[in-house]
Each structure stands twice: as C-alpha cells, then as structure tokens.
N, C-alpha and C positions, 0 to 999 in steps of 0.2 A: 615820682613816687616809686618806693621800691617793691616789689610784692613778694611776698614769703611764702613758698610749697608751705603746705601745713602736712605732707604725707611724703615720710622717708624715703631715699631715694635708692630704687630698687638697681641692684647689681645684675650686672650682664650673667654672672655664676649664677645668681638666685634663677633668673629666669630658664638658662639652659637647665637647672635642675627640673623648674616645674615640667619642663616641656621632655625630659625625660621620664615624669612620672606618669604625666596624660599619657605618654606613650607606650608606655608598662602598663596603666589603666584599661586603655585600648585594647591592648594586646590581651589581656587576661581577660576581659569581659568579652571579647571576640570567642576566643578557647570557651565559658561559660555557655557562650549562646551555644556553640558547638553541639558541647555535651549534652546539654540540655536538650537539643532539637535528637540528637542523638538517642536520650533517655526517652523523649515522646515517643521517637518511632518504635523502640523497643518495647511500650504500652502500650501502642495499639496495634501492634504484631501481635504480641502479647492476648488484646482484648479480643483481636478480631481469632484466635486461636480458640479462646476461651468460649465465642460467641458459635465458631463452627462447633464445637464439641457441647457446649450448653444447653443450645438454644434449640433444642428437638421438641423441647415440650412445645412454645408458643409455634414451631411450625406442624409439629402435628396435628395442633388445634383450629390451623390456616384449614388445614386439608380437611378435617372434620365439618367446617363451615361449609367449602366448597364443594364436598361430596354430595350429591342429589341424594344420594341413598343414605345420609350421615352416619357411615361404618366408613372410620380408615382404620383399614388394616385387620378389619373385625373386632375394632376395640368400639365401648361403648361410651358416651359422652362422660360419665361418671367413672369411668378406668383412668381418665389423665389423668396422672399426676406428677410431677417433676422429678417420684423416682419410677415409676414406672417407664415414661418417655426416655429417661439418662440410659432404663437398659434395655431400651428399642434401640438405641444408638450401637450399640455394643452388639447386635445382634448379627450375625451372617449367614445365609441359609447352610442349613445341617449341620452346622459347627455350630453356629451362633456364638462363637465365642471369640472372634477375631475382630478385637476392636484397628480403627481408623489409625493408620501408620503413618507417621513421617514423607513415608515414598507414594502417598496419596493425597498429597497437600495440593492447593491449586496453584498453578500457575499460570504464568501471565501468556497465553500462548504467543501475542502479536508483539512480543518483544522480548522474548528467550531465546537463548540460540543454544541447546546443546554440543558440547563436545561429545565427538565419540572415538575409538579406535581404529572403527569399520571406515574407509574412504569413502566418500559421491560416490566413486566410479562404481565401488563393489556394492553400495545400496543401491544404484541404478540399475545395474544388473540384474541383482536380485529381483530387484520391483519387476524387470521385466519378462521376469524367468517366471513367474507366477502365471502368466500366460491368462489372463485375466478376461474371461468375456465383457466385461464392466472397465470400463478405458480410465488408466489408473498413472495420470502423470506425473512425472517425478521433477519438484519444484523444493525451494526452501523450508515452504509448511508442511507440506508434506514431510520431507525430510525427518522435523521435527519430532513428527510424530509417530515418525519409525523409530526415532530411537527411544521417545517415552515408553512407548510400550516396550519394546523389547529389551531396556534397561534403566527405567529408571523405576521400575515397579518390579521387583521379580516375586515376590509374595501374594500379590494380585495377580500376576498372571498366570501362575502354579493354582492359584485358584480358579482361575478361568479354564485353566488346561486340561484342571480335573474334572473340572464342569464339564468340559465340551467333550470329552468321551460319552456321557451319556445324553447329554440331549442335542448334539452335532445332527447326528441318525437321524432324530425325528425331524428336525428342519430341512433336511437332505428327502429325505424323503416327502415332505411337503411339498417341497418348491420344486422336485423333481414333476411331483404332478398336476401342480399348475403350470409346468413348462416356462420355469421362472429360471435366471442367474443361482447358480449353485453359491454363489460369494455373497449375497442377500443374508446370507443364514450369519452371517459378524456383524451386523446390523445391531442383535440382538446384548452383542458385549458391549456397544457404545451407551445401548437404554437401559443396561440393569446391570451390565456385568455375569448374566446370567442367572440372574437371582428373581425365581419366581415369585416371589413375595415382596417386592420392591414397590416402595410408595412414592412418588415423587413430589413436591411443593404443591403441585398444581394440582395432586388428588388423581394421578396418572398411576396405575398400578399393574404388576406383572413382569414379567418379563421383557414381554413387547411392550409396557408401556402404555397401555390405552384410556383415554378418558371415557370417562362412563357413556356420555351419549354416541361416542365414534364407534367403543366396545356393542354398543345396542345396537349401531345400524349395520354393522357387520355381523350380526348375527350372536354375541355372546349373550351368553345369561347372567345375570344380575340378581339377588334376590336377597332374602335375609340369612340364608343356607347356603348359597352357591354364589360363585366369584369368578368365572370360567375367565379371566383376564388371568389369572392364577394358575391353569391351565395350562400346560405346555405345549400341550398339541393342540387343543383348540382355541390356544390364543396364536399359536404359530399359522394355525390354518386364518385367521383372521389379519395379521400380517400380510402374508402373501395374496389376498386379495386386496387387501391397502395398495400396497406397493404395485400390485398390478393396473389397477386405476390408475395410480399415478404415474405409471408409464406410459399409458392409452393419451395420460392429458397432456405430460410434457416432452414425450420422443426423446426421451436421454434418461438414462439410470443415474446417474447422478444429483441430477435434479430429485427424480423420484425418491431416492432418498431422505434429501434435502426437507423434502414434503412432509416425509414423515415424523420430521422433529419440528419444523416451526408450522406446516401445513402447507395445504394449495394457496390458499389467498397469497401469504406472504412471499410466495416463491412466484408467482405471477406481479406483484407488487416490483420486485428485483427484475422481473424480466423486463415491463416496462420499463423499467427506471433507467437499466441498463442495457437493452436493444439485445442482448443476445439471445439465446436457446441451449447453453450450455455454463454448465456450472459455475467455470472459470472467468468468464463472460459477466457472470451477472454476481461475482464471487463479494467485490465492497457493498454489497445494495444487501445484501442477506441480513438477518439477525445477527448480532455478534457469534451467542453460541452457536448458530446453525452455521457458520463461517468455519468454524474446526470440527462439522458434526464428518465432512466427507473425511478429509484428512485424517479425521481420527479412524473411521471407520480403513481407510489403505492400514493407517499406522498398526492396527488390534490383526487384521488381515497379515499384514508382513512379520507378524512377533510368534504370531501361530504358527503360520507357516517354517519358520525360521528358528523355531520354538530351540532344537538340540545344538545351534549353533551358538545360543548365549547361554548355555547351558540351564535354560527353565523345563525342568520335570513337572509333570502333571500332582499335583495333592490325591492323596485318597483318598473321595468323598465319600464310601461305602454304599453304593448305590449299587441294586442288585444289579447284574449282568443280562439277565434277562427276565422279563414279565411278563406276567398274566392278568386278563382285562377277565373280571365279571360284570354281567349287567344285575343290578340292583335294584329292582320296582318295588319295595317295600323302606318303612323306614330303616336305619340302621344308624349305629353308634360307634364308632371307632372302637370304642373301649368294648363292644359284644365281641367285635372283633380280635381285638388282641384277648383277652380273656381266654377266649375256645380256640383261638386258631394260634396263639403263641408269639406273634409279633407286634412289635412294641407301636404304643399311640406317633412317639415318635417317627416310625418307620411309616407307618401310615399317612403320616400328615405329610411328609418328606417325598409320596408319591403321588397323593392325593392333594394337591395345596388350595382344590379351590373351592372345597366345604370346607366355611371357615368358621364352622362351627362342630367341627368333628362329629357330624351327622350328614347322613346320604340321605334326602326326602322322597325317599324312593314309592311313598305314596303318590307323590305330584305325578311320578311320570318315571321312564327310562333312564339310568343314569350309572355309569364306569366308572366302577371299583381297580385299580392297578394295586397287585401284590407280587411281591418276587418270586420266582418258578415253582423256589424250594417250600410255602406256604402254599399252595394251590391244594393237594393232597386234602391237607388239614380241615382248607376252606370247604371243600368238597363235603370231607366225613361230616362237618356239623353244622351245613347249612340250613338245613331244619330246623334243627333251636337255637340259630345264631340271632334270630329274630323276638325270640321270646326270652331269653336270656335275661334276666335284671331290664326287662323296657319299662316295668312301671316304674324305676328310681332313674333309667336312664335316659327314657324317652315321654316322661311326664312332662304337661305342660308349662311345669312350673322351674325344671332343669332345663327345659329349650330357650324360655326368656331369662332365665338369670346365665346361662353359660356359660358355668362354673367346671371344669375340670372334677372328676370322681374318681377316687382311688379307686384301684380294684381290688380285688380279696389279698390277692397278694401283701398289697401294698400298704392295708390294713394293719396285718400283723407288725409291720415294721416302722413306726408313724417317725421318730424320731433320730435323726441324721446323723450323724457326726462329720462335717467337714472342715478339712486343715487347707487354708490357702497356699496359693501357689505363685512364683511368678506372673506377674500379668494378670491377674485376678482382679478383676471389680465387684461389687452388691451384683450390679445388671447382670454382669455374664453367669455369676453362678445363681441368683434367682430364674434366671432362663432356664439355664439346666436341671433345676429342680420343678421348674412350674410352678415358683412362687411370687410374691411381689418383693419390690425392695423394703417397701414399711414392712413389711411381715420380718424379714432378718433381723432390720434395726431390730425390732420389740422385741424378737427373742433373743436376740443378744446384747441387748439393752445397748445399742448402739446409737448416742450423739450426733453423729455424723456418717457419710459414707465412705471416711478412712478407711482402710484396712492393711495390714502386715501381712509380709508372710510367715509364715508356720503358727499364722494365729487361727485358734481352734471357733468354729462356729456350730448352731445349733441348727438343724430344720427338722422342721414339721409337716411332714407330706400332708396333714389334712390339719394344718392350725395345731397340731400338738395334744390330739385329743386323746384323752385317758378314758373315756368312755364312749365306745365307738361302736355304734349300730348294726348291727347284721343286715350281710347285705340283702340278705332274704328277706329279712324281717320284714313284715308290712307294718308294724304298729311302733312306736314310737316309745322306747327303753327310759326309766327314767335313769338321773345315773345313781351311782351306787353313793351310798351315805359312809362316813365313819365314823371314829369318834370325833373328832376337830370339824365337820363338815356339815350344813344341817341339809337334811334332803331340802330337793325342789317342791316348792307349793304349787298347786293348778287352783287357777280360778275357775269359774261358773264359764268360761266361754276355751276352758283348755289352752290357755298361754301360760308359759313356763314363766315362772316368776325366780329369782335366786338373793337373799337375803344377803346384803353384804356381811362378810365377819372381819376381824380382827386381824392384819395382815392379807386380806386379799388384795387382788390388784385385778384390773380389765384382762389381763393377760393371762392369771388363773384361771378368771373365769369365761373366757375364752378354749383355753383348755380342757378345761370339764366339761363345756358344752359341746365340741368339735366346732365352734364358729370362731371368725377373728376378730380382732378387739376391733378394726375399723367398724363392724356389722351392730356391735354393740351397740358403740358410740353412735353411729347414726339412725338404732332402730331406738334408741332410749335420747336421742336428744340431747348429750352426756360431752362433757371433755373427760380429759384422762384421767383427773379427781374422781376417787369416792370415798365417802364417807360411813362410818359403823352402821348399820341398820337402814343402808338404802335400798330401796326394792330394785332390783335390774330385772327387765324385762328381757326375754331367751330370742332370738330371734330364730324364726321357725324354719325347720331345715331344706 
C-alpha cells in the first residue's frame, strides 16, 4: 500500500530562511529586553530622585509622630502640608535658599571607588601630617572619603567652611574644657553639616543631633519655648559629655564616636561579635551607616584641613564677628526686640535658634539672649521698654498658642511685595524669605501649580494682603472702612464679624480686607473655596 504526505514538502531554502528569521527574532527581542530593562532603571533613578526630593512631607510627619514633645522643627500638627514640607526641603540655615545639588546625591560608599589627581602616597602623607591625637588610618575607605569631601562636594563644603569660622571657636573652646580631642569638634559636620536647626528621620535635632530623652539626660531643655538641642553652645557642651562617657566605656575614640551615631548597645553588640576593642576590629559587625560614620568623620577632617589646596573658600554667612550675651528673666519677643533695638527677626533667630518660638520665657527663669557687638549699645539704651513694647499684641495668650509671625510697624506700611524670579527659584525658597506659606503665593498669584519661570513677576503679602490693617497700638478692634461697592461688616449680639458675600468677591478678597488668610476662613467657616451671592462669612478673630 502506498502512502501519500498529505503536507508539501518543505525545501532545505525554506527552512534556512525561517532559522534566519528566529534568529533576527532573537536578536531584536534580546536588544528589546535591553532597552527596556534599561528604560526601568532610568524610572526608578528617576522615582527614587523624585522620592528623595518629594517625600519630606510623609517624613516630617514620621518625626512629628516620634517626637515626645510633638514639635518637629517647631511646626504644629496642622502646619503640614505638602507645600509647606517641599520648602522645608529647600531650606539651609541663614541662606535658606540652597536647594539639594547634584554633588549631594548618595552613593554607594562600599562599592565606589573614586578617582582623583592627588596620589595614596600624597593623601597618606597628608593624613599623616595632620598629626592627629585620635589615630586616623589610612585604608581604601577611608581614602574614599577624602576625596568626597574634598572634591566631590565643593558648594557644601564652602558652606561648611563658612560655618566653621564661627562656630569652630565654640567647640574649641568646649572640648578644650572638658579636656577632650580638639578633632571631636568635625564630629558635628558628619551630624548636621553644621546646621543648627537640622531634623533628622528619627526626630534627632540640632546640630549635634540629639534625641529628645539623650538631650534630657544630658542636661538640655526641652519645652514649648526652648529647644536647647538648637543651641550651639549648649548642645555642644552636651556632646562633649556624650563622647566623654563614651570614652570612659570603650578606651578608643573611635569607637566613642561610633557611639554616637548608632549608640552604646550597638557598638558593644560588634565588640562581641567581633572580639576586638578597636574600630577596625569590629568595623563588618557595625550598622551599615555607622560603618562610613568614622571614615567620613577623617574624610570632612582632611577637606578642612586641606581646605586651599583644592581650592574651597569659605561662603559668607554674615554672621557677626563678635557677640554679646544678655541674661533675660522677663518674657520677651524677638520682634520687641528688633523694633527698638534695629535688628532684624531674622538675625535673631540666626543666633538665638533655640526659642523656637521667637519668644525668650524669661518669666520661667534665667535665660541668653546673643546679639552682635554692634546692637549691644541700642540694647542697653531701651531696655526698659523693650518689655512693655506692643506685649499685649505680642506676648498675649493667644499669639503664644497660635505662633503666628507679626509685622512690625515698619512693615505694616508696606503689606504688598513685588517679586521677579530668579535662577534657581522655587514657591519654598522664596516663601521662606518672605515668611509666608507656599498656598498663600499660589492664591495670590492665582497659581495651579508650583511651576515658576524666570523673570515672572509675583505678588506677597507680608500680612495676608491686608488693606485694612490695625494699629499697632491700638487696643480695640478697627472695623474696616466701607465704600461704595463694599457693604460694611455686621457684628452680632456676641461681637463676631460677620461679611456679606457681594458680587465678584472671592475668599481671597476677603481675606484681604480682613488682614486674615483664605486658609483661616475656610477652616473657621467650614467652607471650600466656592461662594455664593449673599453668603454670611464669618471673620475669624485676630
């Protein structure tokens, strides 16, 4: 029987074809995954960039949780909000305006290896020329972290360099008199960078970095007024008793350091684990971060020192040259003070950082005022009425809980701003400069979003924009002035300002007129940002 294919018979040609198109297939779907695995990593570079620079609100809200005292940073639970937090991000002490660069990104420290110009031989050298009481070996990591500081950051360390002319002195002088390592006082650029107002994830704040119960048992004060972690000299003097304990416990500075960023437990935990008594010894058993906390600490040490030889100059932070301490047992207000004595809230909070409520409670008890030399005089002439000055609008009960920022006379007169952006300009950095929020810009420059251009012209309102603005003297409550398109304000039987919506008003009008902001509105009325012809707004009371 014969049998007959019923399925044509395929050519040797046919099949070398297909087996070159599989392998064209192949090959371009190979290049596909490529790109593709390529495009992912590029997204969550991307996201993870987006998330460093983002994500300040949910962690400043971490740290509001974690704080015992629920003040991070002096903000109130009701201040977060995702524009506010975006220009805490933006903020840097006394500049406040030098947003997070490129040459401060993180990297991978246990698998970078910088290139530099400088040889081993001549960084070894150096390291050793430093002549270091604190035994400072020079290894690979290390290495590393000579040259991140000293060249791959030159804008951060211009800012550390400016820093450290003025408060080098006082750590020098601390550690001098606890009879402490003069090199302890760089400790303080690995925890803050020198930024006295630094908050950390964990709700660690200051300069030195202290958690609220460590800051307690070393002696600082805590309170709803005072923040002495905030404090330069007295969180510095609280340092150098940290680190001295932790000398006493582990016989090597190194260690003792060590301590101060993941603690005793964990650096006894590594000692175990690892049998030595010295850093290098017990260096894999460490926390990851506290694994580059020494190395970084040599690295910030060698950049300083070394500072004119990679050509980093110090930044001009404008910080006076020399100061003067008063003792202040009375209450007092920053703003009594600039007022009579001529220097700016600013300047004050820039030496004073740890009432963080630009009030000194100087009823509690004893407490240091720092002013620059050239204000001393002034302070002197009107110390007298610096206390009775505007206390009942500035030292009422009702301005110490709500801790709201007050114009002064000055500043009165001139409510409305005009500002033109600049390179580098965000909402955050210049509502910082002004003392405002970032919803307050949006609304008055009817801003969408937090875009902005440069040479584009914006609007502020040093007190909400108000066109009728209260003497500061005054003790009785002004209504505001009527015209023809405007109906005066009603008072009810219990004296709450009532305001008749009209025809083209908007929350932001009447915001205006009242000297309050449309947020205060909205939330004293119950309201979104609709209103309608003849709706009663309630005033909220000043």
């Amino acid at each position: 029987m014969v049998m007959t294919c019923l399925y044509p018979a395929v050519s040797l040609a046919q099949i070398r074809l297909d087996k070159i198109f599989r392998n064209k297939y192949r090959t371009e779907n190979a290049q596909l995954r490529v790109q593709i695995d390529s495009m992912r990593k590029a997204i969550d570079e991307l996201k993870k960039d987006n998330l460093r620079k983002d994500s300040l609100a949910k962690e400043m809200l971490v740290i509001y949780e974690e704080n015992e005292d629920k003040s991070a940073a002096g903000l109130n639970p009701e201040d977060y909000s995702p524009e506010l937090t975006d220009s805490l991000l933006s903020i840097w002490y006394l500049h406040r305006q030098v947003r997070a660069s490129d040459e401060e990104r993180e990297y991978d420290m246990d698998s970078v290896y910088f290139t530099s110009n400088v040889s081993d031989e001549v960084l070894k050298e150096r390291l050793e020329n430093l002549n270091s009481f604190i035994t400072l070996p020079y290894n690979e990591t290390v290495r590393n972290y000579m040259v991140l500081y000293s060249e791959k950051m030159p804008t951060k360390m211009s800012n550390i360099l400016g820093l450290c002319q003025y408060y080098m002195p006082i750590f020098e002088e601390t550690f001098s008199k606890h009879n402490l390592p003069d090199e302890l006082k760089y400790v303080a650029i690995i925890e803050s960078a020198l930024n006295p107002i630094a908050v950390s994830r964990a709700g660690a704040k200051g300069m030195w970095q202290f958690m609220t119960k460590t800051a307690k048992s070393y002696g600082l004060e805590i309170n709803s007024y005072v923040d002495e972690r905030l404090d330069p000299f007295k969180s510095s003097e609280a340092a150098a008793k940290y680190l001295e304990d932790s000398y006493k416990l582990f016989g090597d500075w190194n260690l003792a350091i060590s301590s101060y960023n993941c603690g005793p437990g964990n650096v006894n935990k590594a000692i175990r684990r690892g049998g030595g008594r010295d850093f290098w010894s017990v260096y894999d058993y460490l926390p990851r971060e506290t694994r580059g906390y020494v190395p970084a600490f040599v690295g910030a040490m060698y950049a300083i020192k070394y500072s004119k030889e990679y050509g980093l100059t110090p930044n001009n932070i404008q910080m006076p040259v020399q100061v003067d301490t008063f003792e202040i047992h009375k209450n007092l207000h920053f703003q009594q003070i600039s007022d009579l004595v001529g220097i700016s809230v600013e300047e004050l909070e820039n030496l004073n950082p740890q009432y963080i409520k630009d009030v000194i409670p100087g009823n509690s008890g004893s407490y240091i005022l720092r002013l620059p030399f050239n204000y001393s005089s002034a302070f002197i002439a009107n110390e007298d009425s610096l206390y009775t000055h505007r206390a009942e609008e500035l030292l009422n009960p009702q301005t110490l809980v709500n801790n709201k920022p007050i114009a002064s006379p000055r500043e009165i007169t001139s409510d409305k701003v005009t500002y033109k952006v600049k390179n580098g300009d965000n909402l955050g950095k210049i509502a910082a400069r002004y003392h405002v929020t970032v919803s307050q810009l949006k609304t008055w420059n009817n801003l969408k979003s937090s875009n902005i251009r440069i040479g584009q012209t914006l609007y502020i309102y040093r007190r909400g924009g108000s066109s009728s603005t209260v003497s500061a003297s005054s003790k009785t409550t002004t209504k505001p002035k009527s015209s023809t398109t405007t109906k005066t304000t009603t008072t009810t039987a219990s004296s709450e300002r009532t305001y008749k919506v009209q025809k083209g008003d908007s929350l932001y009008k009447i915001a205006n007129k009242y000297g309050t902001t449309v947020d205060k509105l909205m939330r004293y009325n119950g309201i979104g940002s609709k209103l309608q012809i003849g709706q009663t707004i309630k005033i909220p009371p000043r």
